[in-house]
C-alpha positions in Angstrom: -34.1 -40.3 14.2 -36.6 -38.8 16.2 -39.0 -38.1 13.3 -38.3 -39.6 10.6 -41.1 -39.1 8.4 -40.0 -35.2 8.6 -39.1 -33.1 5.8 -34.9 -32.0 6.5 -34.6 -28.0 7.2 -31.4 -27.2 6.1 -29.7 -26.5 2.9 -30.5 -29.0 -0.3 -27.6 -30.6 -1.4 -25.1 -27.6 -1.1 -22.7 -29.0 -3.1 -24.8 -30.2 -5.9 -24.2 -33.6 -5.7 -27.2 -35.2 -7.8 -26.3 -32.5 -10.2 -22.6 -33.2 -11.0 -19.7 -36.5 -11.5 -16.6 -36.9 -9.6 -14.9 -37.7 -13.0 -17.6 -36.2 -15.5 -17.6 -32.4 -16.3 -21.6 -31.5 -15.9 -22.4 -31.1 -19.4 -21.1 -34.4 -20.4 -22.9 -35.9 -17.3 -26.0 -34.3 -18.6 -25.0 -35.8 -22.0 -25.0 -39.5 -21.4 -27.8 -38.7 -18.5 -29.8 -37.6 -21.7 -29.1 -40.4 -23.7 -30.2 -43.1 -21.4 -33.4 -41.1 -20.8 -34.0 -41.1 -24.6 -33.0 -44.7 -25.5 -35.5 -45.8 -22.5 -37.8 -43.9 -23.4 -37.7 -44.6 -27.4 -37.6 -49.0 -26.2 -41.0 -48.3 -24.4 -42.4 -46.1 -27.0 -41.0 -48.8 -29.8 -42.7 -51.5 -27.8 -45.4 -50.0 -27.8 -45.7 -49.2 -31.2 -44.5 -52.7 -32.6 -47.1 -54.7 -30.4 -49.9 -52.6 -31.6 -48.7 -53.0 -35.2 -48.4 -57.5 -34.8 -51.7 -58.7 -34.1 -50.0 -61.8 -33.4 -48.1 -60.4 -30.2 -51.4 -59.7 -29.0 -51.8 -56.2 -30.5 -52.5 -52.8 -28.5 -54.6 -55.2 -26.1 -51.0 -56.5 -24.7 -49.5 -52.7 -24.9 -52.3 -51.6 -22.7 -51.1 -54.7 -20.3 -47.7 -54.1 -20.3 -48.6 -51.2 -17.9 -49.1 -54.4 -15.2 -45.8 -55.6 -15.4 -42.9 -54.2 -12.7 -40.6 -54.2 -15.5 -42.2 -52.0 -17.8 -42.9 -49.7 -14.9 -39.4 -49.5 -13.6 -38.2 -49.1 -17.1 -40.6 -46.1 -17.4 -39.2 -44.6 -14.3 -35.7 -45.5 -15.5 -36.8 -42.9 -18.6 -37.9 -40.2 -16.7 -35.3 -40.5 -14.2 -32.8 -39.9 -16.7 -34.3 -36.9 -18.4 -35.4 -35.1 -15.4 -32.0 -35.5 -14.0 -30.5 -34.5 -17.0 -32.6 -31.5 -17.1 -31.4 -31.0 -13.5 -27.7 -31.3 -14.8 -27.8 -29.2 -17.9 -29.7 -26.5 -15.8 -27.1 -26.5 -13.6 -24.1 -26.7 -15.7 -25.4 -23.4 -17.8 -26.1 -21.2 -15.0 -24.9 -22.9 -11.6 -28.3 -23.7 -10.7 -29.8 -26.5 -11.3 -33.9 -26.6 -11.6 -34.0 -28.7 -8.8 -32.7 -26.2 -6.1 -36.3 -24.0 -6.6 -38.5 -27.0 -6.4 -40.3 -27.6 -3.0 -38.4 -29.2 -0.6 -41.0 -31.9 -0.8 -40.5 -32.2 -4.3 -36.7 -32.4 -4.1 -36.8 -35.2 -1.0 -39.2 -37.0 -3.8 -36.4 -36.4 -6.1 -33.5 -38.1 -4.0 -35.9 -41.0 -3.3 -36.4 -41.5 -7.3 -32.8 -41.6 -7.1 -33.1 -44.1 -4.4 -35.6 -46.3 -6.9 -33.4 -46.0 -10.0 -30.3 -47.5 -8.3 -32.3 -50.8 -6.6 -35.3 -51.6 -8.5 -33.0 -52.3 -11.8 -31.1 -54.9 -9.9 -34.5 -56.5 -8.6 -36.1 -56.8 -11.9 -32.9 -58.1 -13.9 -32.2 -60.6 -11.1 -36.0 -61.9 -10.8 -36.1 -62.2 -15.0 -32.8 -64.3 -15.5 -33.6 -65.9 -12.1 -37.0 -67.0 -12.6 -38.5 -66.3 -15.9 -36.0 -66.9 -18.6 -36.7 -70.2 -18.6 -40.3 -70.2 -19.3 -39.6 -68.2 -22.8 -40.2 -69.8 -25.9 -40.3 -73.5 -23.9 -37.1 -72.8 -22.6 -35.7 -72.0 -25.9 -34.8 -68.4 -25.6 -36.1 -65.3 -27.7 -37.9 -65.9 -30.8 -36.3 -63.8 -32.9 -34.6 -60.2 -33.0 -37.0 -58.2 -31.9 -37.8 -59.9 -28.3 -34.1 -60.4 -28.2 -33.2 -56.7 -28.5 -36.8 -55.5 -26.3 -36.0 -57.6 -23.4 -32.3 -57.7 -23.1 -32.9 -53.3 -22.6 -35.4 -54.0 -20.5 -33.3 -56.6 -17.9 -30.3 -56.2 -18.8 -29.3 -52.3 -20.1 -31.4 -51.6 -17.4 -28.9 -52.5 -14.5 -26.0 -51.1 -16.5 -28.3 -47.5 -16.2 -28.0 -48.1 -12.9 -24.7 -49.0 -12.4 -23.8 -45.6 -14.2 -25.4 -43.8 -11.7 -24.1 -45.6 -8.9 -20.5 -45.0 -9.9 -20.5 -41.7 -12.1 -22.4 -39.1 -10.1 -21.0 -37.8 -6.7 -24.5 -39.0 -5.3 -24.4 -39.7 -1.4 -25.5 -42.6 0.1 -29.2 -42.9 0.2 -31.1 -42.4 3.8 -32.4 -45.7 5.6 -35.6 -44.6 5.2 -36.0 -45.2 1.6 -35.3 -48.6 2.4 -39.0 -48.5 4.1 -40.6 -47.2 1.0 -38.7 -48.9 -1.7 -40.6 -51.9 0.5 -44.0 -50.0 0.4 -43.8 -49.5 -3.1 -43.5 -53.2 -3.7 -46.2 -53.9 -1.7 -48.4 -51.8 -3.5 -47.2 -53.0 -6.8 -47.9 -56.5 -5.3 -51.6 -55.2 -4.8 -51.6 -53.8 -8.4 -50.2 -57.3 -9.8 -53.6 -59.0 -7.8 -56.3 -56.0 -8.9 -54.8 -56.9 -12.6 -55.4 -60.6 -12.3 -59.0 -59.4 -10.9 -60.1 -57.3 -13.6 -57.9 -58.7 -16.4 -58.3 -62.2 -15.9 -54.3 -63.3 -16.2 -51.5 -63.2 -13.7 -48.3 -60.7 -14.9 -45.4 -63.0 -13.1 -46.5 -66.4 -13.2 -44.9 -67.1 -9.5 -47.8 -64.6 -8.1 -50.9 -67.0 -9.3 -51.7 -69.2 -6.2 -53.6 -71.3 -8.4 -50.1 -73.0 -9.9 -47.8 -72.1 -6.8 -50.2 -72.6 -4.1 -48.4 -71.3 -0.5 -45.3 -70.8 -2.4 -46.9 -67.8 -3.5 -46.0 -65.9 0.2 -42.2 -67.6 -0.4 -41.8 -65.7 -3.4 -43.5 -62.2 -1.8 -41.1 -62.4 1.1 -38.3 -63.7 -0.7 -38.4 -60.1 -3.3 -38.7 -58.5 -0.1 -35.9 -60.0 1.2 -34.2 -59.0 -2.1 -34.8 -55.6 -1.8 -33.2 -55.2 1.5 -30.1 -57.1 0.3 -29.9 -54.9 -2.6 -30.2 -51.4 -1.4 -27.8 -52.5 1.4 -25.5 -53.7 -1.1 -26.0 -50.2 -2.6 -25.9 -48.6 -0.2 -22.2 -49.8 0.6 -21.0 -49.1 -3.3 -22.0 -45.7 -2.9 -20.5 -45.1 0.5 -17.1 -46.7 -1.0 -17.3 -44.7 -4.3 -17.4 -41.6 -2.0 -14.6 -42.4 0.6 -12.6 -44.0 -2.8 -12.8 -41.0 -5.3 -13.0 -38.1 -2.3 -10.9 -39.0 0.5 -8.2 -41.2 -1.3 -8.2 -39.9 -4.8 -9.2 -36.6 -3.6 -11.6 -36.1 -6.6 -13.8 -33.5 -4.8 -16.1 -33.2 -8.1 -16.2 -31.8 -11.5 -18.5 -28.2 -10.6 -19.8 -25.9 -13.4 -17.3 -23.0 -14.3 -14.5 -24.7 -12.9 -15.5 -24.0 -9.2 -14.7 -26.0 -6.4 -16.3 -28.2 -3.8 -16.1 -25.1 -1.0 -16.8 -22.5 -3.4 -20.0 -24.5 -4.3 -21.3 -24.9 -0.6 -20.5 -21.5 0.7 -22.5 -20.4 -2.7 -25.6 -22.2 -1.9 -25.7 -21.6 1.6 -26.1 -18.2 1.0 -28.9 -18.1 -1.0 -27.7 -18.1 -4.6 -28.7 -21.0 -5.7 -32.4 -20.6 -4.6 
């Protein structure tokens, strides 16, 4: 690509593919998108509400730091994700335009790299807590008790199942190469984030970031996430494209459209304008 920083010129997703399911009929995809957004958002608020109420889980003080940790922000963005998409889907599946099709065409590439987020950052967080830090929970014994058993597996677990539904329900395309760029810049400023916390706060949020305990380890572990990310998205990536040649050109599952309209119906619609 010659520029690839550049906004694309042509027409946003003419055939509504962040808006509707190769299997799903839109309002039921809006449905279940709604529900996820919902459940997240009710785990965070829960958490939240349950810290500040048990001084002995540190209080509101630990709420207020939970805002330091990758997974609580990914689960956030999991939340929003969900609802704004199903907004997106419900809009659409009501009138046959979705409220993403007016937004700026800065605000809808923003959109498809959310989407880009949602579907990689999940896996990251869910391998890098069983991976690394399950172990140091309770002494190695595991949760406590219900609560922290039922908080973290939505938060590392449910999390990747989210994303696995929108992997393989939507009629989503492959995300652009580029995104792999920023998915990496985001976690580089999250890395600076984790470092102004331990600054200001006084404590580390992932124990394999303090170079106090893991001396030049610490760059191992940086590059190895890194390393992680790439493997992921690619990995994505190559789901998506399969789900796409799999339900379209062999099953020839063109889409489930709002009002029963079809795949060229849908294009030829919103390259005319109508959708705008």
């Amino acid at each position: 690509m010659a520029r690839p920083f550049a906004l694309n010129t042509g027409v946003w997703d003419p055939s509504h593919r962040f808006e509707t399911s190769w299997i799903l009929p839109p309002y039921l995809l809006g449905a279940i998108r709604l529900l996820i957004g919902i459940y997240a958002l009710t785990t965070l608020l829960f958490n939240i509400g349950f810290q500040c109420a048990h001084p002995e889980l540190g209080g509101c003080r630990a709420s207020a730091a939970s805002f330091s940790y990758f997974t609580v922000l990914t689960y956030w963005g999991l939340s929003f994700y969900f609802l704004f998409a199903a907004a997106h889907t419900l809009t659409y599946a009501r009138s046959n335009s979705a409220l993403l099709d007016r937004w700026p065409r800065l605000l809808q590439a923003l959109h498809s790299l959310y989407y880009s987020t949602v579907v990689t950052y999940p896996a990251l967080v869910t391998i890098v807590y069983w991976g690394l830090l399950y172990s140091t929970i309770n002494d190695g014994k595991g949760f406590p008790n219900t609560y922290s058993l039922w908080s973290n597996v939505s938060q590392h677990a449910m999390n990747s199942a989210f994303m696995l539904f929108e992997v393989i329900f939507p009629r989503t395309a492959p995300p652009p190469w580029i995104h792999l760029l920023w998915l990496i810049i985001i976690l580089a400023m999250y890395c600076g984030l984790a470092y102004l916390t331990a600054a200001t706060k006084g404590f580390y949020v992932y124990p394999f970031l303090d170079p106090r305990k893991q001396g030049a380890f610490v760059a191992a572990y940086v590059f190895g996430i890194a390393v992680a990310i790439i493997v992921i998205f690619v990995l994505i990536w190559a789901i998506i494209k399969f789900r796409v040649w799999l339900t379209e050109k062999k099953l020839g599952k063109d889409g489930k459209f709002a009002g029963g309209r079809s795949v060229r119906s849908e294009k030829s619609a919103h390259s005319h304008g109508s959708h705008i």
